[in-house]
Structures are given as C-alpha cells and as structure tokens.
C-alpha positions as CSV (number, residue, x, y, z in Angstrom):
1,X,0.0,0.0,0.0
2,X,0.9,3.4,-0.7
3,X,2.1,6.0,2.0
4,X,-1.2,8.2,3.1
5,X,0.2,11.9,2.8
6,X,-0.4,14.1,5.8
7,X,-0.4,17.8,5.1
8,X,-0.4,20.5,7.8
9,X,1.7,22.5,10.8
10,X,3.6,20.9,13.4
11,X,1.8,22.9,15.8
12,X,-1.6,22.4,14.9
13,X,-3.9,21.2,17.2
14,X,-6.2,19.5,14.4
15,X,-3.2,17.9,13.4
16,X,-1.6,16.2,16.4
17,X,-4.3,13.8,17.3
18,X,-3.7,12.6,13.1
19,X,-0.9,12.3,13.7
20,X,-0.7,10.2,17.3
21,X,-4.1,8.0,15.6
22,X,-2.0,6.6,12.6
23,X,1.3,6.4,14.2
24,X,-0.5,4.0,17.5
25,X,-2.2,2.5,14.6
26,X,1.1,1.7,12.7
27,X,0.2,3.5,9.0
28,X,3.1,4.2,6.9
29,X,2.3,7.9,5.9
30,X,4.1,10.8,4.8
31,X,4.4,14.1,7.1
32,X,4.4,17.0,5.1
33,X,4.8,20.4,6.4
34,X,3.1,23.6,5.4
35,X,4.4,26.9,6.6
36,X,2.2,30.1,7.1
37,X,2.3,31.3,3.8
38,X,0.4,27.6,2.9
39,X,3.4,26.2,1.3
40,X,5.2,22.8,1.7
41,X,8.2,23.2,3.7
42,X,11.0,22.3,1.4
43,X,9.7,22.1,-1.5
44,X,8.1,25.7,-2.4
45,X,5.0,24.1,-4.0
46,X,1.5,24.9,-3.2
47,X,-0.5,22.8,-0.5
48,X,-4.0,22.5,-0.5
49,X,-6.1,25.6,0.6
50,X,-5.1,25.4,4.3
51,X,-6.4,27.8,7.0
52,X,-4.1,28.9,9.9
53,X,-5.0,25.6,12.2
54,X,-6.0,23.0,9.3
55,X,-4.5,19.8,7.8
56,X,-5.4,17.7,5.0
57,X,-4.9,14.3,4.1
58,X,-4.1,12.5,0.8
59,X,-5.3,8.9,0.9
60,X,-3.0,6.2,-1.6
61,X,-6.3,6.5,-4.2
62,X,-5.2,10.1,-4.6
63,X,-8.7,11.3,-2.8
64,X,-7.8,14.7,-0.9
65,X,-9.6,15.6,3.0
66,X,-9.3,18.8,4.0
67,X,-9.8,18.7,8.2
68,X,-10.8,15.2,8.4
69,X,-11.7,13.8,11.3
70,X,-10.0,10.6,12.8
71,X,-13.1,8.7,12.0
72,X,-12.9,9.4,8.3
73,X,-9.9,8.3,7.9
74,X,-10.1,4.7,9.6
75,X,-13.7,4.6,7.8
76,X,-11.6,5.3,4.3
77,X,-9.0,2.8,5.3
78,X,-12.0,0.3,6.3
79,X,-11.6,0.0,9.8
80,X,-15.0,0.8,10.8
81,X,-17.4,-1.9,11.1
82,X,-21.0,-3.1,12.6
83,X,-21.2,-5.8,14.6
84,X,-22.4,-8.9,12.6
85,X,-23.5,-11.1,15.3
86,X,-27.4,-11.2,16.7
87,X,-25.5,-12.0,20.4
88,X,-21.5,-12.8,21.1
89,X,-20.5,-15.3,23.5
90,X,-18.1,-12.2,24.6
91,X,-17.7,-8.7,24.2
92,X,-14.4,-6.9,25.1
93,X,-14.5,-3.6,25.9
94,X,-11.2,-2.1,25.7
95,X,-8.1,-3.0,23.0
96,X,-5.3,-2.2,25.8
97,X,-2.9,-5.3,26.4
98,X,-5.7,-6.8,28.6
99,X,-8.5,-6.9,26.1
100,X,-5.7,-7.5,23.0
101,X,-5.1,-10.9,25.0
102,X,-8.9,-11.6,26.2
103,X,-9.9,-11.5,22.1
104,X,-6.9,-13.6,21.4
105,X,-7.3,-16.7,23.8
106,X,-11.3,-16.4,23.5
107,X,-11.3,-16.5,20.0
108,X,-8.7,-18.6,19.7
109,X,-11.2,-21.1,22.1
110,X,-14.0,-21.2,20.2
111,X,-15.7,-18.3,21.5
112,X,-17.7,-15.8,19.5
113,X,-16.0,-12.6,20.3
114,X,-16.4,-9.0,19.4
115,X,-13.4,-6.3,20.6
116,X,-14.9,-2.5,21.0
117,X,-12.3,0.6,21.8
118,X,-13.2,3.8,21.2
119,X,-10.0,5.4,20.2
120,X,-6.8,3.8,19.3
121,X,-5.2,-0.2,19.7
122,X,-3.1,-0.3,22.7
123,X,-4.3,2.1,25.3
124,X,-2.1,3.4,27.1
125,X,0.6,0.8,26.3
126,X,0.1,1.8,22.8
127,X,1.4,5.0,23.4
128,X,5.0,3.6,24.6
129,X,8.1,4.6,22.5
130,X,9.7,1.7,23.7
131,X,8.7,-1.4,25.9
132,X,11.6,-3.1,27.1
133,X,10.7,-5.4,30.2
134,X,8.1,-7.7,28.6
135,X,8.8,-10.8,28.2
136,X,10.3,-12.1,24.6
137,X,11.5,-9.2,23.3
138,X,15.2,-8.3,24.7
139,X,16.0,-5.3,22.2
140,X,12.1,-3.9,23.2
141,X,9.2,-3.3,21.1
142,X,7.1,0.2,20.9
143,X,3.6,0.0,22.3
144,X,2.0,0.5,19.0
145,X,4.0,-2.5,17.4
146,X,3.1,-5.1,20.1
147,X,-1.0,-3.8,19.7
148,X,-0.5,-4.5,16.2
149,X,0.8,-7.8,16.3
150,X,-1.8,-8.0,18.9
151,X,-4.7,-7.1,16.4
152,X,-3.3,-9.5,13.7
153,X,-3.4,-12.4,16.1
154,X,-7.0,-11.5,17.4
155,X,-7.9,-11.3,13.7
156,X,-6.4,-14.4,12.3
157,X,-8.4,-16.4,15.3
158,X,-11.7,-14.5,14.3
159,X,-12.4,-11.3,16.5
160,X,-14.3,-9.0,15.2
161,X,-12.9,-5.3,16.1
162,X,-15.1,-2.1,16.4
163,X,-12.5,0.7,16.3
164,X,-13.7,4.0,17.4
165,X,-16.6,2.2,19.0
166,X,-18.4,3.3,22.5
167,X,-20.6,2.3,24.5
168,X,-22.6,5.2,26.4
169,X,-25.6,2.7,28.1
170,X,-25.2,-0.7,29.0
171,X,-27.9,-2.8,30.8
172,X,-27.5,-6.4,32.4
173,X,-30.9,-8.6,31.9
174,X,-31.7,-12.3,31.1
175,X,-28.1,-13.6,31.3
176,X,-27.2,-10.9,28.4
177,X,-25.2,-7.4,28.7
178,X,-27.4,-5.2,26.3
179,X,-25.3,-2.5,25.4
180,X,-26.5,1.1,23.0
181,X,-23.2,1.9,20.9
182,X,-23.0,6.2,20.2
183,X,-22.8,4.7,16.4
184,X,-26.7,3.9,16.9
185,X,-26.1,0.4,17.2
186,X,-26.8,-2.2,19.6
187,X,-24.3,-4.9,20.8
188,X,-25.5,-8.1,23.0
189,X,-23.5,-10.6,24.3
190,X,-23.7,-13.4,26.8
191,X,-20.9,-12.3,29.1
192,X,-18.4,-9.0,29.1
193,X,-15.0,-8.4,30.0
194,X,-14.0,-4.8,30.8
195,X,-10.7,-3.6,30.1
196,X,-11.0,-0.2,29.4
197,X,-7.7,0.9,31.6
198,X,-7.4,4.6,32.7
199,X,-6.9,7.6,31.2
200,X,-4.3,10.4,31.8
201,X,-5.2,12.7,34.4
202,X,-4.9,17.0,34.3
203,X,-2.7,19.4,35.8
204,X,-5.9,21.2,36.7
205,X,-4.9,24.5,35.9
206,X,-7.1,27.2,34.8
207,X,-5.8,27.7,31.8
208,X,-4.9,24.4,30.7
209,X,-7.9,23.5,28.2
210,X,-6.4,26.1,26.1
211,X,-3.6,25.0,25.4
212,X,-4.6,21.1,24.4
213,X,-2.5,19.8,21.8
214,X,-0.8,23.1,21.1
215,X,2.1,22.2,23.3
216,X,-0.1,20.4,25.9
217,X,-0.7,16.5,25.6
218,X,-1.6,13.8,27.8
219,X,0.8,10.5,27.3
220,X,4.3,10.2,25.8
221,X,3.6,11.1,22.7
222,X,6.3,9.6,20.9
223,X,5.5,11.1,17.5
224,X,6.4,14.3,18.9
225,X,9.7,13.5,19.2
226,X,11.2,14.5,16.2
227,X,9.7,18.0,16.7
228,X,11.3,18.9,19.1
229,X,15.4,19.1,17.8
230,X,17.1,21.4,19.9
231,X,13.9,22.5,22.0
232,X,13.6,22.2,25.9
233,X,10.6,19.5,26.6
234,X,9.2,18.4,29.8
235,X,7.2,15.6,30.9
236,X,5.0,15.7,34.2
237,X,5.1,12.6,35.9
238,X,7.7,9.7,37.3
239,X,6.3,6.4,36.1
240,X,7.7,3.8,33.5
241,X,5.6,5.9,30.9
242,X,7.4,8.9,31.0
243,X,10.6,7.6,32.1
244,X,10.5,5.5,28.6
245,X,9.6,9.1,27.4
246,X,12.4,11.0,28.5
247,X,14.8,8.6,27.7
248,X,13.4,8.5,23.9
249,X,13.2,12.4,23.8
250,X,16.3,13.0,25.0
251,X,17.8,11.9,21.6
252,X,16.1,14.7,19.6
253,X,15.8,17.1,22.2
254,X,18.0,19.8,23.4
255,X,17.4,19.0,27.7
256,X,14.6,16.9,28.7
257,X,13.0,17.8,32.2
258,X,11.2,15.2,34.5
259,X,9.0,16.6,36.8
260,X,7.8,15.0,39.8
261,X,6.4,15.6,43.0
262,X,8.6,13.3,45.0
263,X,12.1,13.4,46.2
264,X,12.9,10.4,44.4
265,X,12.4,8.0,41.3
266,X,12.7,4.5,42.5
267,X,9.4,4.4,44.5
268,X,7.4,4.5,40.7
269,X,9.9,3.5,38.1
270,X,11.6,0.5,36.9
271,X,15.0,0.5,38.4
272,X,16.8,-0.4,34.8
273,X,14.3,3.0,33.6
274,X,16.0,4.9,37.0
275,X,19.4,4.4,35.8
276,X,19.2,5.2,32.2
277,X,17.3,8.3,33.3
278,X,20.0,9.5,36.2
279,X,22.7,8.6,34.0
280,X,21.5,10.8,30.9
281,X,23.2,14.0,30.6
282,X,20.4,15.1,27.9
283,X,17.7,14.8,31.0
284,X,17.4,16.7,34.5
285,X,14.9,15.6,36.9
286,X,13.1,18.3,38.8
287,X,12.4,16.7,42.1
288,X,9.8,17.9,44.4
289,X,8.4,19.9,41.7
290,X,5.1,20.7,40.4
291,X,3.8,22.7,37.5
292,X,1.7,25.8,38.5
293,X,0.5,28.0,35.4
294,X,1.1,27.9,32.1
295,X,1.4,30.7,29.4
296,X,1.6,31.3,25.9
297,X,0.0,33.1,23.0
298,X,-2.4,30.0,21.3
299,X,0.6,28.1,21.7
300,X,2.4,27.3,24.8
301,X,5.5,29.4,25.5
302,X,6.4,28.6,28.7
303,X,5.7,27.1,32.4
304,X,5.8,27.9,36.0
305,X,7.2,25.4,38.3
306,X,7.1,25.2,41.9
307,X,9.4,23.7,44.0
308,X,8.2,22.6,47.1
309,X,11.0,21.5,49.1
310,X,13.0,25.4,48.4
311,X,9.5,27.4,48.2
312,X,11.2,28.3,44.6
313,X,8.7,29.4,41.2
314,X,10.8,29.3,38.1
315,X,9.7,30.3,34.8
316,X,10.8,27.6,31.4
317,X,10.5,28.5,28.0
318,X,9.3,26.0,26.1
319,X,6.7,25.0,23.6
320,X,6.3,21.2,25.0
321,X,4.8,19.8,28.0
322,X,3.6,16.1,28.1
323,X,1.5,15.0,30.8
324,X,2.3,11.6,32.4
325,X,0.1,11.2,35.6
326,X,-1.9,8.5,36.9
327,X,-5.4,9.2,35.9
328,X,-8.9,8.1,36.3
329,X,-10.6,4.5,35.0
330,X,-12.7,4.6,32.4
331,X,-15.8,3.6,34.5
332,X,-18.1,6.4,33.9
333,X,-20.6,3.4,32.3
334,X,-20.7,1.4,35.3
335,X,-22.1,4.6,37.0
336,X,-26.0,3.3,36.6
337,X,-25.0,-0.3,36.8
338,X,-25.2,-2.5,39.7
339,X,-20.9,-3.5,39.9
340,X,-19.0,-2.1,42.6
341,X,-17.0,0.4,42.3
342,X,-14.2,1.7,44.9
343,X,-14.1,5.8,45.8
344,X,-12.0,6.1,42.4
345,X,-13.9,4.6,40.2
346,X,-11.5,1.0,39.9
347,X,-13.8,-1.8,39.7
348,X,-13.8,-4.0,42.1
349,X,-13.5,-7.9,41.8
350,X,-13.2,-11.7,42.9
351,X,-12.5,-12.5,46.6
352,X,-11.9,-8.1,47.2
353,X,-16.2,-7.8,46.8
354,X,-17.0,-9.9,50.0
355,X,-15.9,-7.4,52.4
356,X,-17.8,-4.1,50.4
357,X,-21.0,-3.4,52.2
358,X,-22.9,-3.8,48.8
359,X,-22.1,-7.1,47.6
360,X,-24.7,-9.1,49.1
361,X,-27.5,-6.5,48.1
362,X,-26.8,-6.7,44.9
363,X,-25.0,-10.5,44.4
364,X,-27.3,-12.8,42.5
365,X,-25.7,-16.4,42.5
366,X,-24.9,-19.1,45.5
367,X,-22.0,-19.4,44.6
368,X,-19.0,-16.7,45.2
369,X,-17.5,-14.1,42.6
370,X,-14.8,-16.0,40.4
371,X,-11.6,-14.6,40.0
372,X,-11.8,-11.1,38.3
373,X,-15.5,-11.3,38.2
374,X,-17.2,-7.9,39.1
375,X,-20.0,-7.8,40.9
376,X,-22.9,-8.4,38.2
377,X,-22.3,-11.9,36.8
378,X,-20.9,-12.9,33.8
379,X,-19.1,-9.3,33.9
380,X,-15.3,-9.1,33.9
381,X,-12.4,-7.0,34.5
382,X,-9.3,-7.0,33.3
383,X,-5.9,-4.6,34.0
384,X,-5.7,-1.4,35.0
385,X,-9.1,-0.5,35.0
386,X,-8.9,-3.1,38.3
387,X,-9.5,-2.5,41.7
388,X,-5.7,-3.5,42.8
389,X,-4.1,-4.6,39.8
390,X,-0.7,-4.2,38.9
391,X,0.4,-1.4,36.3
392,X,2.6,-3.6,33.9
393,X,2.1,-4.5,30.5
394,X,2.5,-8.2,31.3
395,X,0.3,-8.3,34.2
396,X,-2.5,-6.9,32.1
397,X,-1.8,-9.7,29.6
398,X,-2.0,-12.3,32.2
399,X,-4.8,-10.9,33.4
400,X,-7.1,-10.9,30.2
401,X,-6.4,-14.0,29.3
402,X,-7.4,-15.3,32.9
403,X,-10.2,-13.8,32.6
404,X,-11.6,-15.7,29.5
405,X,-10.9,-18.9,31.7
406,X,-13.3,-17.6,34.1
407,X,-15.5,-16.3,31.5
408,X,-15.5,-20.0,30.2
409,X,-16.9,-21.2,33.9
410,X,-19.8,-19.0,33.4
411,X,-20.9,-19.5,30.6
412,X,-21.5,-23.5,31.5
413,X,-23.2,-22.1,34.3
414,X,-25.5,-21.2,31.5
C-alpha cells in the first residue's frame, strides 16, 4: 500500500491527534509540512487551501480531505465496522494489552468474540516509545508494534474489532449485557469483560484546556519526538511511561526535564528505567516539583514550576509539556449499573467484593464471585481499569487472558 500523505503545521492542534491515531495505529504515511504562507516546507509548491489551524490528508487512491476527522480516515481505510452477530459469547471492551489478550485466547477457544475501543489499539501501552521489560522481546518493542501484532493475532483467530466504537448505556438482563453503541447500534453478548484501563489525568490549571494539543498532551507522545530538535521539553510525571519518554526524547531534544512531585524515582519507576534516566546527561529531573501555570499566546511558550522542598517558582521557555500522571478508570458506564466500584472509580473484583457493604444487596448467585469477576455476573475486568491490579504490561496480559478462563466457567453455568 501506498504511503497516506499528511499535510499541515507541526503545531496544529487538528493535526496532532492525526498524527498520534495513525502512528498508534502503525500506518506508513508521509508528514508534510506547510508553513504560514500555505506552502510545503521544502519544497516551495502549493499545498492545498489550508487555514491557519488546518491539515489535509491525501489517501494512496489520490482522494484529498481537507480537516478530516480521525473517524474518516479509519472509515476510508475500512476499519470501521457493525457488529455482525445477533448476540456474542463475549464482548471486550477495551483493545489495551488486557483486552488485546482476552480476544486472542477467546477467539482462539472457540468463542464468539467482538473487541470495541473507542480510540486507538493499545491504550495506554500503545502510546509507549519503547517497551523493554516484557517478556520475549530483549531489544524492546514500541507500544504500537506489540498492539498490532496484537490485532493480527486476534484477527487471524476471528475477532471482530469495532475501532472507534463506545458504548454510552449498557444494561445487564436475562443472562445478556445489552449495550446502546454512540454509532446507533446495539451490541448483546452473553458475558463482558472490561478492560477499558485509565486515562491520563490533568494538571488542573485554569488555563490548561487552552492549550490542548498546542504544546499540551496527555501521554508520551512519541510522534512528537522529532519535533522537538534542539527544544527544551518536559514531561510531568515519574512512572515507566514517561521515564520511557524521557529517555526517547532525550535523543532529539535539546534538555529533557522530568518533573515530579517526589524526592525520588525508585518508589514508581523500573530500576533499569532509573538508571538510564540519572545517568543521561540530555535529562534533568526536577524533584519535588510541580507545575503551576502555564502561558503562551495560542501556543504554549512557557511554564511555571514550583518547588516545594525550596519554596522556589521558576519560569521555562518551552513549547512542549507532556503530561504523564496516573489518571482516572474509564468507569463512567458502570455509573448506573449495579458493579461495585471503589471511591476512584476502579472496579472491584473476585474475593476483594466480599468485604464491600454492597455485595450481598446486589450478588445474585450461590456461589462466590470467580476470580476477576465484578460484581454483576458474567461481567469481567481486566488490567488497569482493576481495583488492585498491577500497572505492567505483562500483568494486564496475564490478566485478560485469565479472565476468558473464568468467562469460560460461566458460561456452563448457562
């Protein structure tokens, strides 16, 4: 196939989240700027009629897209479908590592299986320049290669995939999850597993809505990286996401900042991440820092950060800040459902529901909760999106494709 052409400004904020959607989705395309006066960079030729914040996309069949949206493009590439089935033995809700591996053992078992995310494959893990402590792969893999694999394999074994698929309403009845997609569809399926992981949480400043993808972003964003040659970028947050983040940045940029609240790394990152990190002359971790306003004129300029162990406020110029914080679950659904949820919003599973003060209101069988059951049953959940899982790539693996073993108890229950 044909490179996909990819018009625009680097700085664009309709252009960024192009940009991060068909990297994470691992399409070859072609990155071609355009500079104020709406020429290509380079090449002194014409683009297409571009206002100041616009892009435009040329697909391998030639057809040109001025401001398409995300879901044009995966709809011109064929990546949006309907589900097919009248009801599923299993629907996955989620295409993180944990639902990736759900689709692939169920399928792989015989199960009728249909995979729904709403944005990209990978989650969060999908966002990873570089994942280096899982299992099998000793020089690493990016998080948007192993999703792909991922998505083969589910494939090959059968899974049907609904990219850029939600559900807003979901209702438990008559051993079925009944759930009302925002495309207008409806999805049933005889049991669920939820692995729809967490999403990066805000600064929280009053400003910071402004400046969304024009020099804010939530994750690593690795596609960023070549951007930013000889430019001062920061990254809030001391986990093994934006360690991996600094360490990939810090070989285009000119310093690469860490900030974090605590007075040290090794409580939240990998220790071989810790090293590389402390040992890169390219990076300088801001301990007990935090980032308190944010200014710019459209496009961020610069940041105030407050050191709380000096009392210090220092202004940084710079036109990147990526946010890596722990964030909130993707739970909003289970809101007018009966499964537990703990004060977060984590749902809560297995042996952990017998001590919540809801459980036996709302518990319907004799026998216990299985393993990674929630508390309606026949309803799942997998990874990070866990009450009290662990925050690895490899746990969330293990995880989903325990959970289709339990998924398989239930439905001979049926």
């Amino acid at each position: 196939m044909d490179k996909l052409k990819l018009f625009g400004r680097r700085d664009s904020a309709v252009v960024y989240p192009i940009r991060e959607f068909l990297r994470r989705s691992v399409v070859d395309f072609e990155w071609i700027e355009v500079n104020n006066d709406n020429r290509i960079v380079d090449d002194g030729m014409v683009s297409p009629l571009l206002s100041k914040d616009a892009c435009a996309i040329q697909f391998p069949d030639d057809e040109l897209v001025v401001n398409p949206t995300v879901e044009q493009i995966a709809r011109h590439l064929g990546w949006i479908n309907k589900p097919t089935q009248a009801v599923y033995d299993l629907s996955i809700y989620g295409a993180g590592p944990a639902g990736l591996s759900a689709a692939v053992y169920a399928a792989s078992e015989g199960l009728k299986t249909i995979l729904v995310e709403k944005v990209a494959m990978g989650g969060q893990a999908g966002t990873s320049s570089l994942i280096e402590n899982y299992m099998g792969f000793p020089k690493g893999i990016s998080g948007a290669e192993l999703a792909e694999r991922a998505r083969q394999q589910a494939l090959k074994f059968g899974v049907e995939i609904l990219l850029l698929g939600e559900g807003i309403k979901g209702d438990f009845s008559n051993n079925r999850i009944n759930v009302d997609l925002a495309s207008g569809d409806k999805l049933v399926a005889k049991a669920n597993i939820c692995a729809t992981g967490v999403e990066y949480a805000s600064l929280n400043l009053h400003n910071e809505r402004d400046f969304f993808n024009k020099g804010v972003y939530y994750g690593a964003g690795a596609g960023e990286a070549c951007f930013c040659t000889g430019e001062d970028v920061f990254i809030v947050g001391g986990g093994n996401s934006a360690g991996q983040a600094a360490s990939y940045f810090s070989g285009f940029a000119k310093t690469v900042y860490m900030v974090i609240r605590k007075s040290n790394l090794a409580e939240t990152l990998s220790d071989y991440l810790v090293k590389r990190v402390t040992h890169n002359p390219n990076i300088v971790i801001l301990y007990n820092s935090e980032v308190k306003e944010l200014e710019g004129d459209n496009l961020l300029q610069r940041i105030k950060i407050f050191n709380s162990e000096t009392g210090e406020e220092t202004w940084h110029e710079t036109g990147k800040l990526f946010i890596c914080i722990g964030g909130k679950p993707n739970t909003h659904w289970a809101d007018a459902t009966p499964i537990i949820q703990d004060r977060n919003g984590y749902l809560i599973t297995g042996s952990d529901l017998l001590s919540h003060t809801d459980f036996k209101g709302c518990w319907t069988k004799d026998r216990l909760p299985y393993h990674l059951e929630t508390s309606v049953p026949g309803s799942f959940a997998a990874g990070d999106v866990r009450f009290n899982s662990v925050k690895r790539v490899a746990s969330a693996v293990g995880e989903g494709a325990m959970a289709v073993t339990m998924v398989h108890k239930y439905l001979a229950e049926l």
